[in-house]
C-alpha positions, 0 to 999 in steps of 0.5 A: 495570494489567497482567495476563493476559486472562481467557478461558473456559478459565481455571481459577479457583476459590474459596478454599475449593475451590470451581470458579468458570465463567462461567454462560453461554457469552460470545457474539460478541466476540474469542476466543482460540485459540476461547476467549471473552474474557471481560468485566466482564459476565459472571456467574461461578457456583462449584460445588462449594465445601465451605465451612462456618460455624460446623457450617453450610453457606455455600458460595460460589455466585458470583463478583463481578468489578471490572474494572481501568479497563484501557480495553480493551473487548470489545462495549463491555464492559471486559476481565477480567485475572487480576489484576482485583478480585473476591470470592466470595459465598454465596447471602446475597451474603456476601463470602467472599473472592477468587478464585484464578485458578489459570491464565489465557490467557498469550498475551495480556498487557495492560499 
């Protein structure tokens, strides 16, 4: 797997429009240029999503990550790259699609 490391200053948002950032700020760990590293344990919560099914509202509220198996860790915790698997969810935890990482730490590249 490779890919560049997700901190708490990329922007990422879901498909619908939504903006996607981790709910709480990550704490201790390994930052870059004072950004948080951010890792499989992190819970990501969308605003803003204007999202509708059929004439009724479903906006995307959280993000579910799969860490790559990259082996890295952070605090014990694998590594999140802007290429790991994940999927946007309503608040029923209806799977609404992926992700768009519009832009991720590339200074660090994990390959």
């Amino acid at each position: 797997m490779s890919g560049s490391l997700l901190d708490t200053s990329a922007v990422i948002g879901c498909p619908h429009g939504g903006r996607a950032a981790p709910a709480t700020t990550p704490t201790g760990g390994l930052r870059i240029a004072g950004a948080a590293v951010v890792t499989a344990t992190a819970a990501y919560a969308v605003t803003g999503c204007p999202h509708i099914v059929d004439g009724v509202p479903s906006p995307c509220v959280s993000v579910r990550w799969t860490p790559d198996g990259s082996g890295i860790t952070v605090d014990g915790a694998p590594v999140l790259l802007a290429t790991s698997a994940a999927q946007c969810l309503s608040a029923a935890l209806v799977p609404q699609g992926p992700p768009v990482v519009q832009a991720a730490q590339r200074k660090v590249t994990v390959r």
